[in-house]
Backbone of each chain as ProteinMPNN parsed JSONL, in Angstrom:
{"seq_chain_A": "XXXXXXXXXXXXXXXXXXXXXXXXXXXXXXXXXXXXXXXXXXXXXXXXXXXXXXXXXXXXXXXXXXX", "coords_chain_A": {"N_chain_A": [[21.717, -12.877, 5.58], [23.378, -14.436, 2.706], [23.037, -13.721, -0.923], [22.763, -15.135, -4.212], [22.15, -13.725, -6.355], [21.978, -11.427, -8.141], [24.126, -12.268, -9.488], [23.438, -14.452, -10.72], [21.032, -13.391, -12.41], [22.733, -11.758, -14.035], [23.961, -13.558, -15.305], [22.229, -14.771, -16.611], [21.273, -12.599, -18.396], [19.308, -10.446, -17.809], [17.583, -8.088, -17.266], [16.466, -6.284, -14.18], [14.067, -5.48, -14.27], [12.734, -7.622, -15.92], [12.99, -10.015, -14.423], [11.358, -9.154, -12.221], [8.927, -9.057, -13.021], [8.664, -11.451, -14.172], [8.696, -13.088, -11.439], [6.411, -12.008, -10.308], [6.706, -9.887, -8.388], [8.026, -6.061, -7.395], [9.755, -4.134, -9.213], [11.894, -2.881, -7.455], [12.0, -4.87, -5.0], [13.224, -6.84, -6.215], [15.615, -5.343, -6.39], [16.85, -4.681, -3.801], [16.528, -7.148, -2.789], [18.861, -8.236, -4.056], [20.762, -6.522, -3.0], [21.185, -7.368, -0.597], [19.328, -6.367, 1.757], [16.819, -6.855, 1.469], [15.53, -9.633, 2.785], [13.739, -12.57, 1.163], [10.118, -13.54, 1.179], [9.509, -17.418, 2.605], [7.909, -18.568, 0.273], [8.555, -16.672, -1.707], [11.49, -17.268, -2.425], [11.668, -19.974, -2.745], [9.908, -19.361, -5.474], [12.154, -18.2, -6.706], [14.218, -19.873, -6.999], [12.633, -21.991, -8.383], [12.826, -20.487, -10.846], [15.312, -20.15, -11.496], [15.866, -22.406, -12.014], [17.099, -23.976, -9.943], [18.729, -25.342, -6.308], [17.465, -24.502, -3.585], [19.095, -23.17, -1.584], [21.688, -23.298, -3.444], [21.445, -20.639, -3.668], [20.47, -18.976, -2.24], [22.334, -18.214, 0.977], [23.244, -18.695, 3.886], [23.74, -17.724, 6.466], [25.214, -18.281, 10.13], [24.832, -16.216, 12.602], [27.376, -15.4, 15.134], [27.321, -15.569, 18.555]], "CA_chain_A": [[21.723, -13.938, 4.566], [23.713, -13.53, 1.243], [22.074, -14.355, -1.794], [23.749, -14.941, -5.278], [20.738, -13.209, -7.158], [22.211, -10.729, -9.34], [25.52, -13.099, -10.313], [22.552, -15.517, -11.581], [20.55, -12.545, -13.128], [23.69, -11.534, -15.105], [24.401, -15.101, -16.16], [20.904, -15.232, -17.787], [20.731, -12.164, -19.119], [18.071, -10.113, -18.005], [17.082, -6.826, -16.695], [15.726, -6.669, -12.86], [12.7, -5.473, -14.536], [11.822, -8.593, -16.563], [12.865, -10.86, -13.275], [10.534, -8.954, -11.434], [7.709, -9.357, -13.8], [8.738, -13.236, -13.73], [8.568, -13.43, -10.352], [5.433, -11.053, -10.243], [7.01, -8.449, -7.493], [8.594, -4.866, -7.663], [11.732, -4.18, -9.338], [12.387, -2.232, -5.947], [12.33, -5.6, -4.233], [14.541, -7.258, -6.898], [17.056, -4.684, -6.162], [16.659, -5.142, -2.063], [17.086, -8.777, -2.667], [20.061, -8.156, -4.647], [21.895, -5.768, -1.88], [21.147, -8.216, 0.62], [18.519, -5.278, 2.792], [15.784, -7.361, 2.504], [15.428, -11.243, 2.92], [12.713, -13.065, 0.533], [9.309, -15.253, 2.424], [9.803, -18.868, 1.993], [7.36, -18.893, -0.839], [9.56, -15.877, -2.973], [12.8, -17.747, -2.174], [11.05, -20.836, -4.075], [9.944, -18.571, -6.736], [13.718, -17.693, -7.561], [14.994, -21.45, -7.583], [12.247, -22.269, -10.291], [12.683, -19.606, -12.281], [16.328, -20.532, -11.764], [15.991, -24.295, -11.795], [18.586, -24.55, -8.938], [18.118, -25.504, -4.984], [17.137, -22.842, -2.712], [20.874, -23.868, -0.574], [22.558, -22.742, -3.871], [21.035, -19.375, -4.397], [20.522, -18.474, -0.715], [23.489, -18.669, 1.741], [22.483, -18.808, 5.1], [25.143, -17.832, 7.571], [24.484, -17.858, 11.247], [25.624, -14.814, 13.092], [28.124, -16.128, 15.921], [27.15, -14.548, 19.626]], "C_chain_A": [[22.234, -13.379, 3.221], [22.669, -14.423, 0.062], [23.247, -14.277, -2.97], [22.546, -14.327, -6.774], [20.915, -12.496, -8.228], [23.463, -11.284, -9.817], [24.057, -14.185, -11.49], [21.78, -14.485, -12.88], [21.236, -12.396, -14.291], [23.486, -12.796, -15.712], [23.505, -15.072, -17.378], [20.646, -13.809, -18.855], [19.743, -11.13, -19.514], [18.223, -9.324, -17.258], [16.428, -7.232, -14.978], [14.497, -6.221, -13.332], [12.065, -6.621, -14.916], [12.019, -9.774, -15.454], [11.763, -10.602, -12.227], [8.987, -9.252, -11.791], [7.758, -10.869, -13.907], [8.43, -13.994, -12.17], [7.373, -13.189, -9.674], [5.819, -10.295, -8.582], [7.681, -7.401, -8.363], [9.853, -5.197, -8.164], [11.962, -3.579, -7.877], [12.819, -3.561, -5.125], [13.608, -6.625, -5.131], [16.031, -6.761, -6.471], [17.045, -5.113, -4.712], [16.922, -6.245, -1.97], [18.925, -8.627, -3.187], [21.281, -7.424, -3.806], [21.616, -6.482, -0.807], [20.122, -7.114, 1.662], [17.317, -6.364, 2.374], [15.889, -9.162, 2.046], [14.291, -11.759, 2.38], [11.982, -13.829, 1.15], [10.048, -16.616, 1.711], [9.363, -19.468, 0.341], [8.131, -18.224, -1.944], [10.152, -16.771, -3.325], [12.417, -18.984, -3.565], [10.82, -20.539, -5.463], [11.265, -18.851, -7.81], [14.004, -19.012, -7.653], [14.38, -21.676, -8.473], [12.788, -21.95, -11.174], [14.596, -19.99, -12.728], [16.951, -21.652, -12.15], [17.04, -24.49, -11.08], [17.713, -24.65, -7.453], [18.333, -24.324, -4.477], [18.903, -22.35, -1.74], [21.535, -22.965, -1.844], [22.478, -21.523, -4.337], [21.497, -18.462, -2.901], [21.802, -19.142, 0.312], [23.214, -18.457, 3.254], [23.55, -19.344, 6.363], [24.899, -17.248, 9.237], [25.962, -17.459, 12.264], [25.967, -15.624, 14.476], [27.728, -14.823, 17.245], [28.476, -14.219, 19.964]], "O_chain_A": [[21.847, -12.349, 2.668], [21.89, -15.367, 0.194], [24.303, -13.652, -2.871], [22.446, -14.729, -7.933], [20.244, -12.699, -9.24], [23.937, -10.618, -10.737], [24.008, -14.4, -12.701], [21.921, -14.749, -14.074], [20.774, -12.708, -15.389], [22.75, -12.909, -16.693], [23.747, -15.239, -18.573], [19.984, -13.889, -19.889], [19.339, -10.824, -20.636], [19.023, -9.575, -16.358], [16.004, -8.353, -14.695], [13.598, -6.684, -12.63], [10.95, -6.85, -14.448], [11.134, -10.625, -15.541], [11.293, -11.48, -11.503], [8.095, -9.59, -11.014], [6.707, -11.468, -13.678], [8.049, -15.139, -11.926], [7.077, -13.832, -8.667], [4.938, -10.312, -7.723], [7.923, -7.529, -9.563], [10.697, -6.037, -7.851], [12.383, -4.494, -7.169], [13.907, -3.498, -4.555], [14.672, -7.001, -4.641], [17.091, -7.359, -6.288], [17.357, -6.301, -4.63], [17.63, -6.564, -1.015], [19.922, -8.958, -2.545], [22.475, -7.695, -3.932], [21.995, -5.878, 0.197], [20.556, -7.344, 2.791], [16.81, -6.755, 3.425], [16.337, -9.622, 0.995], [13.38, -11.465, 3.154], [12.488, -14.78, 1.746], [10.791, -16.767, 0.741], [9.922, -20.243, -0.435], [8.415, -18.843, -2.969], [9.807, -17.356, -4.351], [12.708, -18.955, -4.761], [11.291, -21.145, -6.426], [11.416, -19.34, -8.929], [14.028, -19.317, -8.845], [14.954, -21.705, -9.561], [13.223, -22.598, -12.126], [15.053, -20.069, -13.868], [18.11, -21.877, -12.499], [17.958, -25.176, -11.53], [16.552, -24.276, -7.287], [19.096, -23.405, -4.773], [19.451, -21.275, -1.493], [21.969, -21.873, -1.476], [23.202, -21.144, -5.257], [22.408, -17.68, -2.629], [22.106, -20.334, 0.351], [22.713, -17.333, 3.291], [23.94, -20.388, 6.885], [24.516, -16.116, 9.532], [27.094, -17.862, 12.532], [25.127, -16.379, 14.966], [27.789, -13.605, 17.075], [28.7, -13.383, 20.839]]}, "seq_chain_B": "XXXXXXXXXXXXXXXXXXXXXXXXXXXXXXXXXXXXXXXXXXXXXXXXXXXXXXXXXXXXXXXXXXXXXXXXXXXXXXXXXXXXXXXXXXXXXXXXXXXXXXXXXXXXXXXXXXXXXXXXXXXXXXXXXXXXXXX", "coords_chain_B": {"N_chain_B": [[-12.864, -1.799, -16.241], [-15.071, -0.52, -17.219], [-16.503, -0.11, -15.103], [-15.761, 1.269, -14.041], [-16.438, 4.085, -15.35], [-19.245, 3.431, -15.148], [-18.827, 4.301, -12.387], [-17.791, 6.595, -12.684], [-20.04, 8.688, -13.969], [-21.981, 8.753, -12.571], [-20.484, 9.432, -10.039], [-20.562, 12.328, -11.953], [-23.23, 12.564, -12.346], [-23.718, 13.004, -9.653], [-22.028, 15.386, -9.005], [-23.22, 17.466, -10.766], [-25.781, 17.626, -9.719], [-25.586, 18.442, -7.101], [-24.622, 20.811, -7.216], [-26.669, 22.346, -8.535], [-28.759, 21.741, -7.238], [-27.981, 22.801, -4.585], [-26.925, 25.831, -5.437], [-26.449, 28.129, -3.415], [-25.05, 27.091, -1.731], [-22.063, 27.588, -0.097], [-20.115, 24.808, 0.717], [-21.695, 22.623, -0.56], [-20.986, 23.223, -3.389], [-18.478, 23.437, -3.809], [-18.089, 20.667, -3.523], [-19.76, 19.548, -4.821], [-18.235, 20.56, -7.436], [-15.764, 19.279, -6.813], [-16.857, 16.548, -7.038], [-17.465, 16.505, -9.597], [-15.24, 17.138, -11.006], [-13.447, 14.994, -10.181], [-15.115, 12.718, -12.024], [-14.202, 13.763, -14.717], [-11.661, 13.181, -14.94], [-11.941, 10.457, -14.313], [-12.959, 9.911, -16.866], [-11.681, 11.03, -19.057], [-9.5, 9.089, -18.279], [-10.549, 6.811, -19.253], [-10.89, 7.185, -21.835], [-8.597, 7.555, -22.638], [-7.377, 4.726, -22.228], [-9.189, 3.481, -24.352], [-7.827, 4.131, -26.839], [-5.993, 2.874, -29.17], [-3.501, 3.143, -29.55], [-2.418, 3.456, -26.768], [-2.63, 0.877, -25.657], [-0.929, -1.313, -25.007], [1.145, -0.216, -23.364], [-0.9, 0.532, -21.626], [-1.447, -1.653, -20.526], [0.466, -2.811, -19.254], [1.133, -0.998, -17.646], [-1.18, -1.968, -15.812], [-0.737, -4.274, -15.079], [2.019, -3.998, -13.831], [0.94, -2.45, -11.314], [-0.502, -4.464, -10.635], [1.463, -6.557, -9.534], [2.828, -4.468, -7.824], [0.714, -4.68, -5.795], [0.683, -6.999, -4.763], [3.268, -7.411, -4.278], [5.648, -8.977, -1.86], [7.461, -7.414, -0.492], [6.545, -4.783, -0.286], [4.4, -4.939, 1.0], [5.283, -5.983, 3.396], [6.313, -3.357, 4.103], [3.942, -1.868, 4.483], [2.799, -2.708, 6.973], [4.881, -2.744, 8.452], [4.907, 0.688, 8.739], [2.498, 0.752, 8.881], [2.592, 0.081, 11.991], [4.522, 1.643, 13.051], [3.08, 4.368, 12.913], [1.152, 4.108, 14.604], [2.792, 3.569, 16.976], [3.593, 6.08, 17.302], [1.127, 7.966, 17.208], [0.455, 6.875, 19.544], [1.694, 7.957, 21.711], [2.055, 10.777, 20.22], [-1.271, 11.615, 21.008], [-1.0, 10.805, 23.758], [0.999, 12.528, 25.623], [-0.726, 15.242, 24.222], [-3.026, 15.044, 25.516], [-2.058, 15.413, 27.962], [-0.878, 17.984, 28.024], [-3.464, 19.178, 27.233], [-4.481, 18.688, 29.941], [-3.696, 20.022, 32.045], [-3.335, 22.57, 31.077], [-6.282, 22.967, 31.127], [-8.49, 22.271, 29.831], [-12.128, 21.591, 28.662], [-12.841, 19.043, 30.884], [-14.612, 16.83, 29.181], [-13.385, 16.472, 26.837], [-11.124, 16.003, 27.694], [-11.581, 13.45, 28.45], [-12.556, 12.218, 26.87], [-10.353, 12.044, 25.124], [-8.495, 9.964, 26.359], [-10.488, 7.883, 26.372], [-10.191, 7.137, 23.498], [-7.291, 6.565, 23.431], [-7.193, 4.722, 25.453], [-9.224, 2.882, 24.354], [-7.715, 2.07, 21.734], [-5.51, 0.73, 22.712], [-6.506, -1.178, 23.555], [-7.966, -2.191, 21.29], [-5.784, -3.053, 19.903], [-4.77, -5.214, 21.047], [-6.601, -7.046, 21.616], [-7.144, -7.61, 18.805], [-4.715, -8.686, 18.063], [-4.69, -10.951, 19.688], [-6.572, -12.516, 18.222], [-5.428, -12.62, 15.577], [-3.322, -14.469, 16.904], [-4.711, -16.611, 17.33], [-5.889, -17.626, 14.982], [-3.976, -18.219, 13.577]], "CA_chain_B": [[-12.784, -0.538, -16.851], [-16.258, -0.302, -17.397], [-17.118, -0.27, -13.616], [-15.227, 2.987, -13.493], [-17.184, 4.688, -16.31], [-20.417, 3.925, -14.276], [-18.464, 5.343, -11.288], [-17.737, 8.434, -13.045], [-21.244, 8.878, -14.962], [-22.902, 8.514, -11.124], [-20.053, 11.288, -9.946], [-20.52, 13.268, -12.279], [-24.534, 13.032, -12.16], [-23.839, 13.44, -8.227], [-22.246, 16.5, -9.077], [-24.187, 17.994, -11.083], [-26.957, 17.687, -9.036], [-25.509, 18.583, -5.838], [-24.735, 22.226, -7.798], [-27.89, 22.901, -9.285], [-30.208, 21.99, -6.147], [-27.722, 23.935, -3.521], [-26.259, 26.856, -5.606], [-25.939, 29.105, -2.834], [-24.101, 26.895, -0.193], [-20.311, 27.255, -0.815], [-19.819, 23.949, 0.552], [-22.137, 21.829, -1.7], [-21.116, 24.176, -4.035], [-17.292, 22.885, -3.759], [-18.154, 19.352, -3.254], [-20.427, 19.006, -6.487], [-17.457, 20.884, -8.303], [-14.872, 17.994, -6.915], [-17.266, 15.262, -7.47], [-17.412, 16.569, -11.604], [-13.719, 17.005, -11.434], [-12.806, 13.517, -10.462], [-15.431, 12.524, -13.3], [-13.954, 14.073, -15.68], [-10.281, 12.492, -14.892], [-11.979, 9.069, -14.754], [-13.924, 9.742, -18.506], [-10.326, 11.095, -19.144], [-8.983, 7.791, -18.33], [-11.624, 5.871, -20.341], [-11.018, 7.575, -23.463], [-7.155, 7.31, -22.887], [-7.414, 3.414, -22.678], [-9.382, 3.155, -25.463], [-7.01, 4.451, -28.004], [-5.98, 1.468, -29.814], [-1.924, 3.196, -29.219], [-1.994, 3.168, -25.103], [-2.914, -0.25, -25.101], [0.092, -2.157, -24.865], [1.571, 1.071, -22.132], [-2.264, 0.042, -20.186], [-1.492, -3.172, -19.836], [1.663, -3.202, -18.408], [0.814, -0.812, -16.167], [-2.077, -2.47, -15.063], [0.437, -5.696, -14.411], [2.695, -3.367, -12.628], [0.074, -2.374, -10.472], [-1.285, -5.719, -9.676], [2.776, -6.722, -8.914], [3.039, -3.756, -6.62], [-0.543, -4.784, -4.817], [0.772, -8.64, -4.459], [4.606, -7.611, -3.612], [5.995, -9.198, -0.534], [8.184, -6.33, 0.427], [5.47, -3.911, -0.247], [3.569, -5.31, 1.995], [5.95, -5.769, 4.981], [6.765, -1.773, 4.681], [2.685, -0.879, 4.98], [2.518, -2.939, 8.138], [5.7, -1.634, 9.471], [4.765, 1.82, 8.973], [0.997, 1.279, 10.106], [3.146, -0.042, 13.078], [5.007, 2.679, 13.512], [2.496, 5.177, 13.223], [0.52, 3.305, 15.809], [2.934, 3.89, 18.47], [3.971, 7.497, 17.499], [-0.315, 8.135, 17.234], [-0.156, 6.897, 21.061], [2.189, 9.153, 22.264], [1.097, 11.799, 20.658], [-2.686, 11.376, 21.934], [-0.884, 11.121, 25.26], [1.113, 14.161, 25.526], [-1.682, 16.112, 23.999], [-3.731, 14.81, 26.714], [-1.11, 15.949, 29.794], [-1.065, 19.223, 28.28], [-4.783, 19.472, 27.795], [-4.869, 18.69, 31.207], [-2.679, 21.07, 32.41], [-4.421, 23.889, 30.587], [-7.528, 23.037, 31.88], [-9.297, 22.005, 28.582], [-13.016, 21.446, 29.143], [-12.982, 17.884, 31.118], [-14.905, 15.797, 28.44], [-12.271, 16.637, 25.723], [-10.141, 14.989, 28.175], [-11.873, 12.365, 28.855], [-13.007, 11.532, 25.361], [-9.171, 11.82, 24.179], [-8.418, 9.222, 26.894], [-10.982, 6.919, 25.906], [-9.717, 7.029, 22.409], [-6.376, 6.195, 23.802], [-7.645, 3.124, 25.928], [-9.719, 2.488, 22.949], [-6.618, 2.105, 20.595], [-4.794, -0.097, 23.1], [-7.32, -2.642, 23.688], [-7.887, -2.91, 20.318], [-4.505, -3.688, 19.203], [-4.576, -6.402, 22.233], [-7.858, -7.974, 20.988], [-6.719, -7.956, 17.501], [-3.647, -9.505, 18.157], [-5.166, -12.557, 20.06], [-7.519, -12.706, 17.108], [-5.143, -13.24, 14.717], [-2.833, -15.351, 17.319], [-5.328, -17.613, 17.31], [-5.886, -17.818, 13.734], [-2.464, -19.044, 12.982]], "C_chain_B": [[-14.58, -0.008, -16.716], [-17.365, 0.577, -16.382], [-16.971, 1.326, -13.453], [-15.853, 4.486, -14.149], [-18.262, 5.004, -15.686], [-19.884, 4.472, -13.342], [-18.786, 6.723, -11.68], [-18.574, 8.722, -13.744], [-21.945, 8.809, -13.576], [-22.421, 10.123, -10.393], [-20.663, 12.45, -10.169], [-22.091, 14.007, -12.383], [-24.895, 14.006, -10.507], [-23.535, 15.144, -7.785], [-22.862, 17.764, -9.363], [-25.689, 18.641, -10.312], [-26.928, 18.607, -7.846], [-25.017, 20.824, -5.866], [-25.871, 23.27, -8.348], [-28.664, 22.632, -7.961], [-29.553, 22.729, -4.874], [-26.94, 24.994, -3.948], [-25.67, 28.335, -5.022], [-24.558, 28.933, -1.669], [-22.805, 26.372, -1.066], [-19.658, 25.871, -0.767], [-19.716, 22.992, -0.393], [-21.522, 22.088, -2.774], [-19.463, 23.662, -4.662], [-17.377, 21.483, -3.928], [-18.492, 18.489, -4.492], [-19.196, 19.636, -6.923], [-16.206, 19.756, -7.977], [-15.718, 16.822, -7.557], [-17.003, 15.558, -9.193], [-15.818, 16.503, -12.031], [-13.01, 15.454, -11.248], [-13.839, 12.679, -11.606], [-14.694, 12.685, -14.205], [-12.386, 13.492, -15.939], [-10.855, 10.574, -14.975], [-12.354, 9.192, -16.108], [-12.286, 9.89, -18.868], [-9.674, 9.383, -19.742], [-9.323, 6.482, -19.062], [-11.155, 5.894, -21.303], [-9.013, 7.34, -23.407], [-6.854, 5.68, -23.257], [-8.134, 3.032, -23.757], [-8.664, 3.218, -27.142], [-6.332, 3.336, -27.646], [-4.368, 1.675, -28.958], [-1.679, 2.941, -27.882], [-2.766, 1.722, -24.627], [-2.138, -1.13, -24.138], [0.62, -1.528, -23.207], [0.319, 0.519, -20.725], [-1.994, -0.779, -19.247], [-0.504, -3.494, -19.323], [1.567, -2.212, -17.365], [-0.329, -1.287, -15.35], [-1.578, -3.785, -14.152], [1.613, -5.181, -13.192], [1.892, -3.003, -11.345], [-0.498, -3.59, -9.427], [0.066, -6.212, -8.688], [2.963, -5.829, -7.441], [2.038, -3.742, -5.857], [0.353, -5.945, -4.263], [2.861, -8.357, -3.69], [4.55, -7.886, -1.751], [6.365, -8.011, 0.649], [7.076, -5.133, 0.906], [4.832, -3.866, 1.28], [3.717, -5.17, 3.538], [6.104, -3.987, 5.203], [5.233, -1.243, 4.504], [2.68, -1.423, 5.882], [3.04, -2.112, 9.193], [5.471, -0.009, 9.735], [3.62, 2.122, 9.163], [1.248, 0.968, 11.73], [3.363, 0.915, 13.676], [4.439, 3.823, 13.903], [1.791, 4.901, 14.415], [1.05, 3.916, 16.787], [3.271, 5.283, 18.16], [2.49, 8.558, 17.368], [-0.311, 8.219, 19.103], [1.008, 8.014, 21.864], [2.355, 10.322, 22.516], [0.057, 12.513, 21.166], [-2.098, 11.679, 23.507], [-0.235, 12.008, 25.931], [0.245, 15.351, 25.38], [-2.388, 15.715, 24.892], [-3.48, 15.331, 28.043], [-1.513, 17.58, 29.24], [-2.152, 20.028, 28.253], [-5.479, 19.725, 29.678], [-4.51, 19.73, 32.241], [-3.399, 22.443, 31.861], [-5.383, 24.16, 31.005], [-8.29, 23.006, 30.806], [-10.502, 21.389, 29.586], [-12.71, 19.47, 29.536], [-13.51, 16.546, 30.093], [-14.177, 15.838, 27.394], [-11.468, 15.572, 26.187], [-10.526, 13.682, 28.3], [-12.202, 11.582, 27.517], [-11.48, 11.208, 24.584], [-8.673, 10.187, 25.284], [-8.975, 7.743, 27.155], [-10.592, 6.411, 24.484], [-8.364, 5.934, 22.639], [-6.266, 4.611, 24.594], [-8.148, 2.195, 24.835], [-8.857, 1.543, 22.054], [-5.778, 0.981, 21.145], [-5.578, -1.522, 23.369], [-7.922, -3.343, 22.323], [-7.02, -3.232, 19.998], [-4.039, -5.097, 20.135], [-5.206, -7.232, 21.909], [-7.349, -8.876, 19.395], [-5.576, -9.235, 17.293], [-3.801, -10.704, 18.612], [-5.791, -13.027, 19.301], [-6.846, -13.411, 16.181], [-4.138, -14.372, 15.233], [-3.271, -16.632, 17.167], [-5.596, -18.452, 16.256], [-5.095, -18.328, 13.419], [-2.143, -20.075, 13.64]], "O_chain_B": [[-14.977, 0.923, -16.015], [-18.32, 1.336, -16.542], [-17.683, 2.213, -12.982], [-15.781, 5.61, -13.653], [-18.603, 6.167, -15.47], [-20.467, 5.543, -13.173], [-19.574, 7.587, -11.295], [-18.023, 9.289, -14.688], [-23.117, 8.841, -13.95], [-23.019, 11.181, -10.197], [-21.125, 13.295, -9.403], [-22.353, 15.207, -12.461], [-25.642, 14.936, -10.205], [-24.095, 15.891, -6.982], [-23.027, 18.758, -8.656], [-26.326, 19.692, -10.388], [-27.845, 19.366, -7.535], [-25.083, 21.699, -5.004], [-25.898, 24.49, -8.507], [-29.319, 23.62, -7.631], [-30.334, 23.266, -4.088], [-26.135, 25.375, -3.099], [-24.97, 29.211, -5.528], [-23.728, 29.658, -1.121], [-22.532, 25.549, -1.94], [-18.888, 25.5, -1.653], [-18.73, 22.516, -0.954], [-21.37, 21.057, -3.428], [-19.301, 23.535, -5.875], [-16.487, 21.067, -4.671], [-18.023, 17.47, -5.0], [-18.513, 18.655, -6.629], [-15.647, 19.338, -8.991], [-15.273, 16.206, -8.525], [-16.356, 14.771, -9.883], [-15.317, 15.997, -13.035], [-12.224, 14.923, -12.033], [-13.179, 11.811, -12.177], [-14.348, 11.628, -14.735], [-11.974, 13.381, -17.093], [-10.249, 9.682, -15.568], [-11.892, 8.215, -16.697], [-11.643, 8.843, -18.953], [-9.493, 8.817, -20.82], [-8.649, 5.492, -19.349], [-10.872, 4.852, -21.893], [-8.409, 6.92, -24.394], [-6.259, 5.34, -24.28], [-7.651, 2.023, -24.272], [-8.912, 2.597, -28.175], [-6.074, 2.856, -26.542], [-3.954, 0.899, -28.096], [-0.727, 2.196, -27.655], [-3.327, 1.52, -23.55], [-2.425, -1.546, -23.015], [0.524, -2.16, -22.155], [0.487, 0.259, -19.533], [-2.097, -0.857, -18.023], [-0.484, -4.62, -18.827], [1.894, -2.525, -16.22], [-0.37, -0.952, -14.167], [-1.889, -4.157, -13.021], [1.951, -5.708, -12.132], [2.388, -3.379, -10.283], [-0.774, -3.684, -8.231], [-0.029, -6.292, -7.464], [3.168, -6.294, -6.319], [2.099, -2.845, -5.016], [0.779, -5.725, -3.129], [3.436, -9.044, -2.846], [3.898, -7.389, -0.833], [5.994, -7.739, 1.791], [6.839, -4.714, 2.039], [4.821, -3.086, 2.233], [3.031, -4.696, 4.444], [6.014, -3.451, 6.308], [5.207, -0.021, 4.355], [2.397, -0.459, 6.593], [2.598, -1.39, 10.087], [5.811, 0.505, 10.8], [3.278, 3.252, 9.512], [0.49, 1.374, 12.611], [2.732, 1.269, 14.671], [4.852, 4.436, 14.888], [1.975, 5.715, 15.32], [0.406, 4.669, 17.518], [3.184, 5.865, 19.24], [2.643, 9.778, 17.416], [-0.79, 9.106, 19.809], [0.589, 8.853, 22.661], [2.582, 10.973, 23.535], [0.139, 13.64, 21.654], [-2.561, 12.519, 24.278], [-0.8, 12.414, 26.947], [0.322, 16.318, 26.137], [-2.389, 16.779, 25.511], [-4.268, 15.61, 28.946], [-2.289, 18.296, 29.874], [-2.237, 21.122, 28.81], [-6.314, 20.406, 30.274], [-5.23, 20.088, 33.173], [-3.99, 23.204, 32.627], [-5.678, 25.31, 31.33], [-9.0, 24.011, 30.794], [-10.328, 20.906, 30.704], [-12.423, 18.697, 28.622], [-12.962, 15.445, 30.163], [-14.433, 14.814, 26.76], [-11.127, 14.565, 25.566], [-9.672, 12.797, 28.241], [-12.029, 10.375, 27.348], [-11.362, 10.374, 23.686], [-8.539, 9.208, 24.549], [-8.451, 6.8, 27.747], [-10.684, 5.196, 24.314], [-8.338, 4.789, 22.186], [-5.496, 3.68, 24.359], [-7.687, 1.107, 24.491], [-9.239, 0.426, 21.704], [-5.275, 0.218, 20.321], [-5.134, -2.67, 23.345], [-8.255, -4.52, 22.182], [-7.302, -4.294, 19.442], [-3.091, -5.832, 19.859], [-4.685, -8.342, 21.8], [-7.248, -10.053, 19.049], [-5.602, -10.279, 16.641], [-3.161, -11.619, 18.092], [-5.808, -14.252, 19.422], [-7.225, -14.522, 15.81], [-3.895, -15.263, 14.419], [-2.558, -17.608, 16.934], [-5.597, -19.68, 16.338], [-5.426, -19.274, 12.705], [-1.139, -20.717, 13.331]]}, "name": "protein", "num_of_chains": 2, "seq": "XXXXXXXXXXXXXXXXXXXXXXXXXXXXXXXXXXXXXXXXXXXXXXXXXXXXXXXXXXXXXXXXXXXXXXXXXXXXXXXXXXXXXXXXXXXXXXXXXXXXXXXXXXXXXXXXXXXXXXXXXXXXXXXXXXXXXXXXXXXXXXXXXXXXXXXXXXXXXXXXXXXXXXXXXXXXXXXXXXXXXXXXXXXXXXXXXXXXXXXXXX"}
């Protein structure tokens, strides 16, 4: 799954420290979200659209792997 | 904070004590001298948060702290790696068991490491229907 997490980050402005403290997780997982290695629960994912005020669809990209 | 003060004022009585009524046995003797030493790092820690200057520094690490209790990811990499240990625990147990056996280790060694080993698997079977069920 790609994410557009640190294009939005930039936009706004802000350190992965003070997103992480907004979000209340690790910067470690900020960054992991941001290289695409780890995938956010349902409830994070939500998190980030608030804090972003956008839909979860335009943050998260959700591309299914072809057998 | 406070809580930790009586911790370490109990410690450090524990140590104390445990030096003065067995001063000959090296153990006690070690044990009361850790218990006073982690006292003295919690009083430490008391008197560090109280200065007015490491307030601000406290409190954000105390927020960092709570963050890195409550993180998601966190979380998934202590399972996975109480996972992991899990099965590399049973393999070792069971190796060390063949070659106990093979040696000729006294029989109830063996048999006690082998109950461990059954032990370990039927709990992780139990557990797992436990919380199957739960969800």
């Amino acid at each position: 799954m790609k994410n557009r997490l640190e294009e939005l980050r930039r936009q706004k402005g802000i350190k992965q420290e003070e997103l992480a403290s907004a979000l209340e997780v690790s910067r470690q997982t900020i960054g992991s979200l941001e290289n695409g290695r780890y995938n956010p629960s349902i409830i994070l994912a939500f998190k980030i659209a608030r804090y972003f005020d956008m839909e979860i669809e335009k943050i998260f990209i959700y591309e299914e792997v072809e057998k | 904070m406070k809580k930790n003060l009586i911790l370490a004022s109990l410690l450090f009585i524990c140590g104390i004590s445990l030096i003065t009524i067995l001063p000959n046995s090296s153990i006690i003797f070690g044990m009361g001298c850790g218990f006073i030493g982690g006292a003295i790092v919690n009083f430490y820690k008391y008197i560090y948060v109280l200065n007015p200057k490491n307030k601000k520094q406290y409190e954000e690490h105390l927020k960092n702290e709570q963050n890195n209790l409550k993180d998601e990811r966190k979380i998934m990499l202590r399972e996975k790696s109480g996972r992991i240990t899990y099965i590399i625990m049973f393999v070792v147990l069971t190796i060390l068991n063949i070659v106990f056996t093979f040696i000729g280790v006294e029989k109830w060694i063996i048999l006690t490491l082998w109950c461990v080993i059954a032990f370990k698997y039927i709990c992780g079977v139990v557990i797992f229907y436990h919380l199957s069920k739960k969800m």
